[in-house]
C-alpha positions as CSV (number, residue, x, y, z in Angstrom):
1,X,46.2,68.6,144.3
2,X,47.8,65.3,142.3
3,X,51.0,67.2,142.0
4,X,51.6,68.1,145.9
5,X,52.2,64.3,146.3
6,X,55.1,63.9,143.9
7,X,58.2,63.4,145.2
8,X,61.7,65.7,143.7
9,X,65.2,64.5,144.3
10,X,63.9,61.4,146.5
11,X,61.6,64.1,148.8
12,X,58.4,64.6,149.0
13,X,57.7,67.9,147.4
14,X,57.4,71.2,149.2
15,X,55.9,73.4,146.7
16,X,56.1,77.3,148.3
17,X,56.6,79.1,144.8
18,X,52.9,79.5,144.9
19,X,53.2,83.7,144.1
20,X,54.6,82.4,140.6
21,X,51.4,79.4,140.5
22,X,49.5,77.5,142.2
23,X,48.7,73.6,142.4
24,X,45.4,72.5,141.1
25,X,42.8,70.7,142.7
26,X,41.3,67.2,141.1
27,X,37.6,69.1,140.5
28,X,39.8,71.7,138.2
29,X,41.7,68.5,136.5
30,X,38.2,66.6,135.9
31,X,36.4,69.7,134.4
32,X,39.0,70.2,131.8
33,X,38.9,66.4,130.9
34,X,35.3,65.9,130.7
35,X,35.2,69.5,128.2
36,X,37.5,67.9,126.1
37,X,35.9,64.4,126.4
38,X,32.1,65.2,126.1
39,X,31.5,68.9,124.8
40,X,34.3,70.4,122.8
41,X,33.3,72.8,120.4
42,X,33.7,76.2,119.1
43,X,31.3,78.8,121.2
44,X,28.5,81.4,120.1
45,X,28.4,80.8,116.4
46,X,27.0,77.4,115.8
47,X,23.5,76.1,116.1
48,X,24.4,72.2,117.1
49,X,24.0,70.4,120.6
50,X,27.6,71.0,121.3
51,X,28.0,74.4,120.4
52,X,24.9,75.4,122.6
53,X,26.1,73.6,125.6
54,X,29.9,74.9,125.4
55,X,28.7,78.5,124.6
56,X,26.5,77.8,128.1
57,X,29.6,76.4,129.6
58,X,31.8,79.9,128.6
59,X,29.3,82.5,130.0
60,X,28.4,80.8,133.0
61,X,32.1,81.0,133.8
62,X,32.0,84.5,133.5
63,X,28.7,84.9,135.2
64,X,30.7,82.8,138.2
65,X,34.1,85.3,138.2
66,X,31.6,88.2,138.3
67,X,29.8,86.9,141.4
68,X,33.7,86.3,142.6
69,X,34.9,89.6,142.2
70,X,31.1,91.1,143.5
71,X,30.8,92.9,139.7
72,X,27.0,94.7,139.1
73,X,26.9,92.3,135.7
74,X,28.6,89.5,133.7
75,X,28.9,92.3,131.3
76,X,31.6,93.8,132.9
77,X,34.3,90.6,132.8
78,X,36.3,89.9,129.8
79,X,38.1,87.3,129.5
80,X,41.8,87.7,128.7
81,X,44.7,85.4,128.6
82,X,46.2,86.8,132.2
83,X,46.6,90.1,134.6
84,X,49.5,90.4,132.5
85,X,47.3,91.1,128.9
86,X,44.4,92.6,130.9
87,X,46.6,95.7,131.5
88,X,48.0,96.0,128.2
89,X,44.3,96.1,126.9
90,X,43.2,98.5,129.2
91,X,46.7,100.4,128.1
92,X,45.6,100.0,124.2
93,X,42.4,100.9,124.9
94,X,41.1,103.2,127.2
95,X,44.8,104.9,128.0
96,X,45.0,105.1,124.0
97,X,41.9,107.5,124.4
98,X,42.6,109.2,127.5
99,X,46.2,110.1,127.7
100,X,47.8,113.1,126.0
101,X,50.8,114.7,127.0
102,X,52.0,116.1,130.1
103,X,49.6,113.6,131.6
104,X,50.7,111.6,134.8
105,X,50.5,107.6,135.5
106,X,51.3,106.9,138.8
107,X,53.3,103.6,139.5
108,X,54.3,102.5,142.9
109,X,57.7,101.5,143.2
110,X,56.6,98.6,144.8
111,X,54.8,97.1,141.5
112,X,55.4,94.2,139.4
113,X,57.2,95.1,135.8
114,X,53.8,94.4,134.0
115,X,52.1,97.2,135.9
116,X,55.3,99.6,134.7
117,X,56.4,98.2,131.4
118,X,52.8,98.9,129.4
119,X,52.7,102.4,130.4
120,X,56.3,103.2,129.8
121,X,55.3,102.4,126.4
122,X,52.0,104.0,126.0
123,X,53.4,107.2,127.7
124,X,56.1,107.3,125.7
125,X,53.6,107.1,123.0
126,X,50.9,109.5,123.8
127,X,53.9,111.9,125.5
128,X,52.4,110.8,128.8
129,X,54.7,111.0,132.2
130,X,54.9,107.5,134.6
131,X,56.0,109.0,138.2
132,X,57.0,106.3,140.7
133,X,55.4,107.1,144.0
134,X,58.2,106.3,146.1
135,X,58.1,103.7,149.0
136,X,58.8,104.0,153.1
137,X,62.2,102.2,154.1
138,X,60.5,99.4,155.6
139,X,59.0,98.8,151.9
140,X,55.3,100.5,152.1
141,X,53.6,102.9,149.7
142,X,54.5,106.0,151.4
143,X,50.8,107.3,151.5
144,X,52.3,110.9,152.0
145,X,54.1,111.0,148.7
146,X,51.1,109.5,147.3
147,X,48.6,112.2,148.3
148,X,51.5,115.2,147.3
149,X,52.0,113.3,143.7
150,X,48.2,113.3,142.4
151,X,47.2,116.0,140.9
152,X,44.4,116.4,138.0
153,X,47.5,115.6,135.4
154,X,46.9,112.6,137.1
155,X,45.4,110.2,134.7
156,X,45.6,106.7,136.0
157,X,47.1,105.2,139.3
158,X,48.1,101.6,139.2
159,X,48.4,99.4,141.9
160,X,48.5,95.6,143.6
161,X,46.1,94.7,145.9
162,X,49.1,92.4,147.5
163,X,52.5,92.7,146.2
164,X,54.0,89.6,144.3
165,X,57.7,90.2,146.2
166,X,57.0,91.8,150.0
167,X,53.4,90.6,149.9
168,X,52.3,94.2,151.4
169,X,48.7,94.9,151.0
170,X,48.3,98.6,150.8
171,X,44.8,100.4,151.2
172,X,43.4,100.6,147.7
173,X,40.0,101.6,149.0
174,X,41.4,104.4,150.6
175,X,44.2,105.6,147.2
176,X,41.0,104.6,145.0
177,X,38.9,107.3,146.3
178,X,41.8,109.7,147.1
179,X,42.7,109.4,143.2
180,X,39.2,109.8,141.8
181,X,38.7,113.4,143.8
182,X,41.0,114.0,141.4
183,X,39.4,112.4,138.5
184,X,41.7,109.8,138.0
185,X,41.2,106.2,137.3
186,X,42.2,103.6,138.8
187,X,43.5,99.9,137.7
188,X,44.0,97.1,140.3
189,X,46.5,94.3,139.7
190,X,44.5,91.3,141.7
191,X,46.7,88.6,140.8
192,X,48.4,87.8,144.1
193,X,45.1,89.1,146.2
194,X,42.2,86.9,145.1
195,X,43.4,83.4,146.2
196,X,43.8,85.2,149.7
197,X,41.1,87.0,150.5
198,X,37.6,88.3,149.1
199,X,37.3,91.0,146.9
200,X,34.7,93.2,146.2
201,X,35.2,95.3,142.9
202,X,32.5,97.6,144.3
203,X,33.4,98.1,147.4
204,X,37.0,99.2,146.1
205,X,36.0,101.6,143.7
206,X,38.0,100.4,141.4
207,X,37.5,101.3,137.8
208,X,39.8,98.3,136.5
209,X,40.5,95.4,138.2
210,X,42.9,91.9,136.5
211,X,43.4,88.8,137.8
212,X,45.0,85.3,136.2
213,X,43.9,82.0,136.4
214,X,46.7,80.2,137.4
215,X,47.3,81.7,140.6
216,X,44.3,80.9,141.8
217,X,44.0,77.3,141.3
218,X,42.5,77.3,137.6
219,X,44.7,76.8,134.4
220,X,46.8,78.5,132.4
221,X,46.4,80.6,129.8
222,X,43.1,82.4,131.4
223,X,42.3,85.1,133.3
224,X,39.8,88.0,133.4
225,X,39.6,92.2,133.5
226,X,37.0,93.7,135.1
227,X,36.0,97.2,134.2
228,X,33.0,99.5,134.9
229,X,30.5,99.3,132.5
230,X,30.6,102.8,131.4
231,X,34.9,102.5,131.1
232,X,34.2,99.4,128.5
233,X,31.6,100.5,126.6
234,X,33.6,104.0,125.5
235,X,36.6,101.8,125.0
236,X,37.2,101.0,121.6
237,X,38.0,97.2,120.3
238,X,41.9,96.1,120.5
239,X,41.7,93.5,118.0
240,X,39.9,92.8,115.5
241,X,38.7,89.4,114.0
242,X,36.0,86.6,114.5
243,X,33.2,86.9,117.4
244,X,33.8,90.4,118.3
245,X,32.1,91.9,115.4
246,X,28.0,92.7,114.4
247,X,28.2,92.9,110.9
248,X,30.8,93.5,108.5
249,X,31.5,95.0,105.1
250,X,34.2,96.7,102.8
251,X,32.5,100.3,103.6
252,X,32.5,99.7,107.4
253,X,32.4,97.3,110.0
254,X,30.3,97.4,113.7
255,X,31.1,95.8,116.8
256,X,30.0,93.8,119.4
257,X,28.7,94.9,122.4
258,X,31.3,94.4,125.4
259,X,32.2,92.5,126.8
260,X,32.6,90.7,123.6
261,X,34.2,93.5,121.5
262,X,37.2,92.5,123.5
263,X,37.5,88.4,122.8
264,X,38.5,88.4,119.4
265,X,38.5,84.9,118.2
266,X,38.1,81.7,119.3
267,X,38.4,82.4,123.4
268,X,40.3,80.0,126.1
269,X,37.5,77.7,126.2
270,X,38.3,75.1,128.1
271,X,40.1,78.0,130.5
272,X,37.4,79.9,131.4
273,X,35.7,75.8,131.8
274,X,38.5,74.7,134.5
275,X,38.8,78.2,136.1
276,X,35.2,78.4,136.7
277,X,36.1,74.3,138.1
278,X,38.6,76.3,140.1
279,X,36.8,79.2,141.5
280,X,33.9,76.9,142.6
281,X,36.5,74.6,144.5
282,X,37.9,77.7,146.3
283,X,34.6,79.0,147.6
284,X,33.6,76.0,148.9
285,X,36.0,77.0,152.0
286,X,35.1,79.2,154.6
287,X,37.0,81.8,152.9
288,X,37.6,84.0,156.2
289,X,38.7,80.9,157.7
290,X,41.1,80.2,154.9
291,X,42.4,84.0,155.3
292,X,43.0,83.5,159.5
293,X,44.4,79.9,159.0
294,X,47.1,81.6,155.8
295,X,47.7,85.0,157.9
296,X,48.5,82.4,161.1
297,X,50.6,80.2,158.6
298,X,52.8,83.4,157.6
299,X,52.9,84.3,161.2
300,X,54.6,81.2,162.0
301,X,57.3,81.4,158.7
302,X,58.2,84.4,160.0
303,X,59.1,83.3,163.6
304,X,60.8,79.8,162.0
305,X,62.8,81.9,159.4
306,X,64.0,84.3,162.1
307,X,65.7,81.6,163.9
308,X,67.9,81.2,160.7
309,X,71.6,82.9,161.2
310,X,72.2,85.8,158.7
311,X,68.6,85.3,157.4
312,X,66.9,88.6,156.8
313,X,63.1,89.1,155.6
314,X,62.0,92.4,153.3
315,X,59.6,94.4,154.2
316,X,56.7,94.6,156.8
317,X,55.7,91.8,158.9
318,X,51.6,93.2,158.9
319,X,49.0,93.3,156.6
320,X,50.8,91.2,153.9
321,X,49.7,87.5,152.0
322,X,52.1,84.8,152.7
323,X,54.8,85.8,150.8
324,X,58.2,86.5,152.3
325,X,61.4,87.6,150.5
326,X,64.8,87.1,152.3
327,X,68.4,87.2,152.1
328,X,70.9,84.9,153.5
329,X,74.5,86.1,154.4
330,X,77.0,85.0,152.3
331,X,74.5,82.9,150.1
332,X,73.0,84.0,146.6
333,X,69.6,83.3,145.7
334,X,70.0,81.4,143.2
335,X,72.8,79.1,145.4
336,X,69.8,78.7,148.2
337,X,67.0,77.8,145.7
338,X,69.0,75.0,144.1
339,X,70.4,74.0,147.7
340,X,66.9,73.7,148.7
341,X,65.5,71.8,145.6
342,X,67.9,69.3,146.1
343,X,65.9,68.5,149.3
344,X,62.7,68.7,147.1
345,X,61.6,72.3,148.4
346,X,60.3,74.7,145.4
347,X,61.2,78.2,146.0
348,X,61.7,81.5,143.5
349,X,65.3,83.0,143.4
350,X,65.9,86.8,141.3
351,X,64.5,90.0,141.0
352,X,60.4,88.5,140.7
353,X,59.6,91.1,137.8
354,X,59.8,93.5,140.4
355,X,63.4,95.0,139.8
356,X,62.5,98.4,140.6
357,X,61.2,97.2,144.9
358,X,64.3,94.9,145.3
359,X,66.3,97.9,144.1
360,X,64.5,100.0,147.1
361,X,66.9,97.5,149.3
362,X,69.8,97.6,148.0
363,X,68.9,94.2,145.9
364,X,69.4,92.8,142.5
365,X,67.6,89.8,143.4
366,X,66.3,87.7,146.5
367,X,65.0,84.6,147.5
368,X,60.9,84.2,147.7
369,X,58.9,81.5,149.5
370,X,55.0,81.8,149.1
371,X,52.2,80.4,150.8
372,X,48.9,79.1,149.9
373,X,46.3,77.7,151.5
374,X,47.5,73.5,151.3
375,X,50.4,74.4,152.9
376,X,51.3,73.7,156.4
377,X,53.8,74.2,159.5
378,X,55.3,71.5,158.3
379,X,56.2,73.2,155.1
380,X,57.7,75.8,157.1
381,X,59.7,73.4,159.4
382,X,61.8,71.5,156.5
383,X,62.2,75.0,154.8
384,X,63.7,76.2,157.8
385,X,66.0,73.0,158.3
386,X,67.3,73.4,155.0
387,X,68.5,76.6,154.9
388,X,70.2,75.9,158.7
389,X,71.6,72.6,156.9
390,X,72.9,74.9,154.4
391,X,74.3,77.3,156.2
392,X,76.1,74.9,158.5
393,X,78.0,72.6,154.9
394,X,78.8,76.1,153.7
395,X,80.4,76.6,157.1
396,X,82.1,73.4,157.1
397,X,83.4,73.8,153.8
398,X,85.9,77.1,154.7
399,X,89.2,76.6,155.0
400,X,90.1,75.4,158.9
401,X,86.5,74.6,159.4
């Protein structure tokens, strides 16, 4: 990770935004360069050396992120630019076809504003209804509420696996097949679960599931929707252009099978290139063994941060990622995060596109440190001595102190 060993306002970095992104490795770096350097060229429509071998390079990635995510079939991963555009496709597309009105979305509170905002809009176009299924105080899915709201106006349930602001891993297994007694699908925002832990698309159920490459170690720009084979193929195209087509004329024009109906024009080549790069890096870890040494690492932020006066952490201390939102008396968010950047620490300060969960506390924003697997205890220590050294000039600085 080249960028781990910079140094910001004369310290060595601390990088624990990693909920927002994540550092890349050298083997992700490399695999981008050498695309660029050796085989850069446009993908399924020429007949040259280069076109062959980058078309190869592009579906082998996607063969890889469907072995990642445990999919039946390549067939069912389309690439996208992020979690964020694989849910508004799947809202353009298959909710486009399957919501009318007085049908029900249910939200959790707890979600990110890209798992609300797309279906406020479709709903509102298709007369549709988005319920929030309301959360416990300590910041859970209340699975009671959850069970009273579905009903078979229930269309869709939308969910994280982790949650990008308490870090909360509810039970989608269990919701999944709770909402499909009642015929209801089911979408799965991954993007803070998959650098975590494994997934298995078929052992959740799940009808939809999004990820992004960035938060995982790959690049930019890239990310990937899986779907069920029998939810793509009755979803109709979203755009239209080059490499998603069959044929094309005035009278009428025929499609691509999908997953390619989905990717039109020229695709995130050198994405899908350095995510595959990525992904490969990754499982080359024991990945239960990255999972116990990350829950042990939150463990430990949560003792440190405790020791911190007027310090308060949201939400539940079990079965969460390593991502812990806090408060600190008489200190604004935004104050702490530049305090701390000044001694070269990268956290997140405001409402983390997740207005709707800080507003469950009281909160219109909050500070967010997030862990990934390079960090360590050290990490946690200088975190932890900053905001004590902050505290302590902000105590020095009233009047008679």
């Amino acid at each position: 990770m080249p960028a781990l060993h910079r140094t910001v306002n004369g310290h060595p970095m601390v990088w624990l935004d990693n909920a927002a992104t994540t550092h890349k490795p050298h083997q992700m770096i490399e695999a981008l360069s050498t695309y660029y350097a050796t085989a850069n060229s446009n993908i399924h429509r020429g007949a040259h050396t280069m076109a062959r071998q980058a078309t190869v390079a592009y579906e082998a990635g996607r063969a890889a992120i469907a072995s990642f995510l445990g999919a039946a079939s390549p067939d069912e991963i389309v690439f996208v630019r992020g979690t964020t555009e694989a849910i508004n496709l799947v809202a353009q597309t298959w909710a486009r076809d399957n919501l009318g009105p007085g049908d029900d979305i249910l939200v959790p509170v707890l979600e990110h504003h890209s798992d609300l905002v797309p279906w406020q809009q479709i709903a509102a176009e298709r007369r549709a209804r988005v319920v929030p299924v309301p959360l416990t105080p300590e910041g859970t899915i209340d699975q009671d509420a959850y069970a009273a709201l579905l009903s078979y106006r229930t269309q869709l349930v939308v969910l994280s696996h982790a949650s990008n602001v308490l870090g909360t891993i509810p039970p989608v297994r269990e919701m999944t097949a709770l909402a499909h007694r009642y015929g209801a699908a089911v979408l799965v925002d991954g993007a803070q679960a998959v650098a975590h832990f494994p997934v298995d698309v078929q052992e959740l159920d799940a009808d939809f599931y999004a990820f992004s490459g960035h938060k995982i170690f790959g690049p930019t720009g890239i990310g990937a929707l899986y779907a069920k084979r029998a939810r793509l193929e009755a979803m109709r195209p979203w755009q239209g252009g080059g490499n998603m087509i069959q044929s094309v004329e005035f009278a009428r024009t025929t499609f691509a099978p999908a997953p390619h109906r989905f990717e039109a024009g020229t695709g995130h080549i050198a994405g899908v290139i350095g995510l595959h790069a990525a992904l490969d890096w990754l499982q080359g870890f024991d990945r239960a063994a990255v999972a116990a040494y990350e829950a042990e690492l939150t463990a430990y932020a949560q003792r440190s941060l405790q020791t911190v006066p007027g310090l308060q952490v949201l939400g539940p201390t079990a079965e969460k990622v390593g991502v812990l939102t806090f408060t600190l008396h008489g200190c604004t968010p935004e104050e702490a995060a530049s305090r701390l950047d000044d001694d070269g620490i990268a956290i997140r300060a405001g409402h983390h596109c997740a207005q709707p969960a800080l507003g469950h506390f009281g909160l219109a924003s909050a500070v967010r440190a997030s862990l990934a697997l390079y960090n360590t205890r050290e990490d946690i220590d200088r975190l932890t001595a900053s905001l004590v050294r902050l505290l302590e000039r902000r105590e020095g600085q009233k009047p008679g102190g």
